[in-house]
C-alpha positions in Angstrom: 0.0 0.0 0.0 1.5 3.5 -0.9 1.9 5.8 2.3 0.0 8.8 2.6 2.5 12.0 2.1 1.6 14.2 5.1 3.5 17.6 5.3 3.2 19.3 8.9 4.3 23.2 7.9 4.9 25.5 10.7 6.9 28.9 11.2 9.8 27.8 13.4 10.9 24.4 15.1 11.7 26.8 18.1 11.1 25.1 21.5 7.0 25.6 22.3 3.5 24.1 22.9 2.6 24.0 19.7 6.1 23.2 18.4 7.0 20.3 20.7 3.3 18.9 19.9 4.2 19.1 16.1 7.5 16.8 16.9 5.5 14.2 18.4 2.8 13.9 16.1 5.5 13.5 13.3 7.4 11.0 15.0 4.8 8.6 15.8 2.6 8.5 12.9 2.3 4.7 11.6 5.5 4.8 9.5 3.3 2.0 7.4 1.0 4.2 6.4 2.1 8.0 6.5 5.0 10.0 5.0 5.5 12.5 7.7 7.9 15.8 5.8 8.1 18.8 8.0 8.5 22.1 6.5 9.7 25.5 8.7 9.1 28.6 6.7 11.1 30.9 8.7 14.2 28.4 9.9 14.3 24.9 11.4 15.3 25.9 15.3 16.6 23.6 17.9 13.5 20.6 17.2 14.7 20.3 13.7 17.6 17.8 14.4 15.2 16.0 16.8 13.3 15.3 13.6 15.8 14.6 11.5 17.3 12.3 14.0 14.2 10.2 13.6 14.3 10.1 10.2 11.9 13.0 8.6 12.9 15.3 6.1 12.7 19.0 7.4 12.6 21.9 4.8 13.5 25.4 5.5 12.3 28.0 3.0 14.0 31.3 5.0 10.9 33.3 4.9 11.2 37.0 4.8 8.9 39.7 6.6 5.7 39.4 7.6 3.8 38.4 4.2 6.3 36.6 1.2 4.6 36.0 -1.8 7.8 34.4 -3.6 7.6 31.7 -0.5 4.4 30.7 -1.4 4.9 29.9 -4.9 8.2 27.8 -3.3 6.4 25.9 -1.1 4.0 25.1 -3.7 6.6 23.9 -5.9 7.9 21.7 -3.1 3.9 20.5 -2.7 3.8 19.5 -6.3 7.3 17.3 -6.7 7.1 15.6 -3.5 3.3 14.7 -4.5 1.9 15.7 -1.2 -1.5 14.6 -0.3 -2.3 16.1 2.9 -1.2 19.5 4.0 -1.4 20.1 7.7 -0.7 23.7 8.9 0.1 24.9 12.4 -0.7 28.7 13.4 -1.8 32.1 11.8 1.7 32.3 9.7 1.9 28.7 8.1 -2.1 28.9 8.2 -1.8 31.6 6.3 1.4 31.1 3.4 1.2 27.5 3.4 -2.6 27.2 2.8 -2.5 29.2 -0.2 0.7 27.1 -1.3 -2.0 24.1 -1.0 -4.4 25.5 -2.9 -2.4 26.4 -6.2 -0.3 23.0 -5.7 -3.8 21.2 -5.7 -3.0 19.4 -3.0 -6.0 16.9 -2.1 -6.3 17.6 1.4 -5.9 20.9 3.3 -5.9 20.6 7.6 -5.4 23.8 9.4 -4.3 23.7 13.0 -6.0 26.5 15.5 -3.9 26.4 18.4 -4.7 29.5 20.4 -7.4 31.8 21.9 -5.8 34.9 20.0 -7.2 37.7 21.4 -4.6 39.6 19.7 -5.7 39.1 16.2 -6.9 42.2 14.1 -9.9 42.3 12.2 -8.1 41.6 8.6 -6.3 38.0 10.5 -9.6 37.0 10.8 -10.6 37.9 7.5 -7.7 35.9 5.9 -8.5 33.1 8.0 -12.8 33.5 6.6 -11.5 33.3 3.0 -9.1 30.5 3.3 -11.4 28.5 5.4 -13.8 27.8 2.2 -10.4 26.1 0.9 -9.8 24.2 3.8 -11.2 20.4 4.6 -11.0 20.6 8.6 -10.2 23.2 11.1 -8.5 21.5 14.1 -8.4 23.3 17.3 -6.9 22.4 20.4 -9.7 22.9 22.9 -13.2 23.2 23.0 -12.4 27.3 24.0 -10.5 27.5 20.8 -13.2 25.9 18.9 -16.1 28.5 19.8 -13.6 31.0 19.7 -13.1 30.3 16.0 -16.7 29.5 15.1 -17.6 33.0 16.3 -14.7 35.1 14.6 -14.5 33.4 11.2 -17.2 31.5 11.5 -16.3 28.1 10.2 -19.2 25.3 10.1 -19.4 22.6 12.9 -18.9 20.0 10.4 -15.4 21.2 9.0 -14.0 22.2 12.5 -13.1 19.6 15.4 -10.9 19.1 18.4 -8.3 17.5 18.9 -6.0 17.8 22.2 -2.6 18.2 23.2 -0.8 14.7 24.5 1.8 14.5 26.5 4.5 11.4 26.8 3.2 10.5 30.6 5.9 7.9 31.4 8.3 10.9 30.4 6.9 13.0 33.1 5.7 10.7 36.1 9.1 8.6 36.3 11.4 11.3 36.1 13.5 11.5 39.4 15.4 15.1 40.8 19.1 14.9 41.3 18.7 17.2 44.4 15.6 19.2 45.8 16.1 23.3 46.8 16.4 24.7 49.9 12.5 25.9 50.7 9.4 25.8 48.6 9.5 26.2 44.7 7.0 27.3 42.4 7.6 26.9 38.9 6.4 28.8 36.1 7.2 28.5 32.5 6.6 29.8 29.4 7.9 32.3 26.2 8.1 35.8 28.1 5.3 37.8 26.9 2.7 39.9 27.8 0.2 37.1 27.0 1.8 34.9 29.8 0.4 37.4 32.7 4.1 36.7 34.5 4.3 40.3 35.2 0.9 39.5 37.6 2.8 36.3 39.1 5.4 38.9 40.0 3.3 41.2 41.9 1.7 37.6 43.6 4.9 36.7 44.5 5.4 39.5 46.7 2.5 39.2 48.4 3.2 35.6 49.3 7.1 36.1 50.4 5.0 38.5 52.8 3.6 35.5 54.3 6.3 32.5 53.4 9.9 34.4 52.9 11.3 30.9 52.3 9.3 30.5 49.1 11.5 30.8 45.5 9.7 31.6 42.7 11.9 30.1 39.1 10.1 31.5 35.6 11.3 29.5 32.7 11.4 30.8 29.4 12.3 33.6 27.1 11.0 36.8 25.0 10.5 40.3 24.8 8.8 40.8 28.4 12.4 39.8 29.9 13.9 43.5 30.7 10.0 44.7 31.7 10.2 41.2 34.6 13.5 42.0 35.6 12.5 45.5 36.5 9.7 44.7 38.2 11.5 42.5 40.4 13.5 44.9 41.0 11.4 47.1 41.7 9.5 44.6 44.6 12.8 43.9 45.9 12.2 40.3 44.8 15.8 39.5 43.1 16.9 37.1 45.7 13.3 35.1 45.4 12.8 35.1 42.0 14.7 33.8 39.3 14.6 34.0 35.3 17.0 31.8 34.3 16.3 31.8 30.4 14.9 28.9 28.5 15.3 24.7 28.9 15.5 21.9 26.6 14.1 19.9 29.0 11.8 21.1 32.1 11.5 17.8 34.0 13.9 18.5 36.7 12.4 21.9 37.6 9.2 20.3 37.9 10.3 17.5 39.8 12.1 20.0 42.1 8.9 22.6 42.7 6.1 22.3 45.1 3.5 23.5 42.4 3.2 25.1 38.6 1.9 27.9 38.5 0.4 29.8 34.7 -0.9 32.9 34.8 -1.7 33.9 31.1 -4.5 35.9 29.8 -5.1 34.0 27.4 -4.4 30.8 25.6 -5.7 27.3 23.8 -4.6 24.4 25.5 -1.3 24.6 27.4 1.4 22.1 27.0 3.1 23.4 30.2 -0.4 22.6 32.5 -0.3 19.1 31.0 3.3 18.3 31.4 3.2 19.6 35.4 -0.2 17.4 36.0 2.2 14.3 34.3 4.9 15.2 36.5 2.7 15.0 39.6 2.1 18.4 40.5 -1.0 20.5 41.2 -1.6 23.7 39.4 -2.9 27.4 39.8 -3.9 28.4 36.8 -6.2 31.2 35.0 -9.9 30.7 34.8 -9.6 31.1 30.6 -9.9 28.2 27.8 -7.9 25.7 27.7 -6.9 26.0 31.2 -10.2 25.3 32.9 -10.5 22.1 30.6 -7.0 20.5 31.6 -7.5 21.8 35.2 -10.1 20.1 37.8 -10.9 23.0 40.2 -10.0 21.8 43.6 -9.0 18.4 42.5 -6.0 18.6 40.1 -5.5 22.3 40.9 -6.4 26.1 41.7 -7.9 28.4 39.2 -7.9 32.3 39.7 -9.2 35.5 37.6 -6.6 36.3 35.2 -4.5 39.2 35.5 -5.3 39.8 39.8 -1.9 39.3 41.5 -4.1 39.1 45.0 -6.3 35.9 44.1 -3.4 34.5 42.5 -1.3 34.5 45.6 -3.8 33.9 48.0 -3.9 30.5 45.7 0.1 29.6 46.1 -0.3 30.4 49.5 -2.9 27.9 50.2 -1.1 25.3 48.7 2.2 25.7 50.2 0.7 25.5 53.2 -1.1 22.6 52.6 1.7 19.7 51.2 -0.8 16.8 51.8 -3.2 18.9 49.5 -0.6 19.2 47.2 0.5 15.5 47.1 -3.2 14.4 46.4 -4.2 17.0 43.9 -0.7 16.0 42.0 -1.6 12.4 42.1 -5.2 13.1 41.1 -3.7 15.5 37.9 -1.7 12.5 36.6 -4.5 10.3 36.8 -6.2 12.9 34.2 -3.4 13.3 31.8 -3.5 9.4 31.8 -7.2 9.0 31.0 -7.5 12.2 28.8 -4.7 13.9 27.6 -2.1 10.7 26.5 -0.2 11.3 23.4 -1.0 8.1 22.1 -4.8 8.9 21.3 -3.6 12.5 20.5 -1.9 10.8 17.6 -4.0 8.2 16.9 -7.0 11.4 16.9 -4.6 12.4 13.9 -4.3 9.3 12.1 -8.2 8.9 11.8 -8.4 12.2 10.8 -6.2 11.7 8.3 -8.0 8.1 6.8 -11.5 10.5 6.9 -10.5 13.0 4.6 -8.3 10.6 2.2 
């Protein structure tokens, strides 16, 4: 039987939710059936030699500001030679040059991945995303928030939109072990520095709960923009010594094993890898009350869920955990049971697959 060519195109291979979910979808489709080819538009970033460690071609086409016509008349070329029969875009910029590739290559199949809540869209993002949507066979979104979210802006029919979740390895998470365990309590936070993340607000809740628990360290994970705004403000709170930024990992499982909770804070969002990977690793979460959150947290069962963007409510939350370790243990316990019964990257994969046979 001849194997289904699937090409996964996405802006960057740079480490992320979306990203990191791309790079295991790829590498376990049935090699039997499915093709897998990623394509990067802008470069390949540190995921691409994952991939091509496992064997999958990755493409980078060097895109070049914000809209690049010449790209899309590449990528189409590419589409056409290596006969592609399912395209499967991730995010407003592949979405976006890679559908329209598609369409001109005539390639059978067009998927387009929705993976956020993206408040910060402008009126003619949705508009690209109404008139490509008549070309596209399925809309996949990554939580039930994202999907109504989407119905309402583009709108998009119920019968060509769907969801499909994140997955997480859970083995990877719940076995791993920490070398050595900090001096006082941890909380964890991680993320690309942003304003989207709401870190700024975990800042200001920080100091409120060093008020109450001076032992309590505070590590935010990640990169971006936001960094000289956070390092102010921590400065600012006289919080240097308590909170750290340390830049951004290849691998968070020893921070998580390490921390007493995980903590996310956004203002918005679609389904965060980050909650799924800390409920795998065993530990309970305070998160924003927005989509995607409240569907991978359990209010008072798997975590804590506060009003986004109100430092007050947020640390009154960390506080009550800290305080609490047996709450803790049980609500950790109780999160991996979840991601075990709901959120395994085995059915998010397999989700794919029949996805995949449907629209062949």
């Amino acid at each position: 039987m001849e194997k289904i060519s699937v090409f996964l195109i996405i802006a960057t291979l740079d480490r992320g939710g979306a990203e990191r979910q791309l790079v295991e979808l790829a590498t376990r489709l049935d090699r039997g059936k499915y093709r897998p080819v990623v394509c990067c538009l802008r470069r390949k970033g540190p995921l691409g030699a994952e991939l091509e460690q496992a064997g999958i071609r990755v493409f980078s086409l060097g895109k070049h500001g914000k809209f690049d016509l010449l790209l899309i008349f590449r990528l189409a070329l590419l589409l056409r030679r290596e006969k592609a029969q399912i395209v499967h875009t991730w995010m407003f910029t592949a979405n976006t040059h890679a559908r329209i590739s598609a369409i001109l290559a005539k390639v059978p199949v067009i998927i387009a991945a929705e993976r956020c809540v993206d408040r910060g869209k402008r009126w003619y993002h949705f508009l690209i995303d109404r008139l490509l949507s008549g070309f596209t066979d399925m809309v996949v979104a990554v939580s039930e928030g994202t999907r109504q979210f989407y119905r309402q802006k583009v709108p998009i029919p119920s019968s060509r939109i769907c969801v499909i979740s994140n997955g997480v390895d859970y083995e990877k998470f719940s076995k791993y072990q920490p070398v050595s365990l900090p001096d006082g309590d941890l909380v964890l936070a991680c993320g690309r520095l942003t304003a989207q993340k709401g870190f700024r607000y975990l800042i200001q809740a920080a100091f409120l709960v060093h008020q109450q628990i001076p032992e309590a360290r505070f590590v935010i994970l990640g990169e971006g923009p936001e960094r000289g705004r956070l390092e102010e403000e921590i400065s600012r709170l006289g919080l240097d010594k308590i909170i750290s930024l340390p830049g951004e990992t290849g691998d968070v499982r020893p921070d998580l094993s390490s921390s007493v909770l995980f903590v996310l804070p956004s203002l918005f969002e679609g389904m965060p890898n980050v909650i799924l990977e800390a409920m795998a690793a065993g530990k309970p979460v305070v998160a924003t009350r927005i989509e995607g959150s409240v569907e991978a947290v359990v209010e008072g069962e798997t975590g804590l869920l506060v009003p986004p963007a109100e430092p007050e409510p947020l640390a009154n939350a960390i506080f009550f955990l800290l305080k609490d370790k047996a709450l803790c243990e049980k609500m950790g316990q109780a999160g991996k049971e979840r991601i075990k019964r709901y959120f395994a990257v085995e059915e998010m994969v397999k989700s794919y697959e029949e996805l995949y046979q449907a629209l062949s």
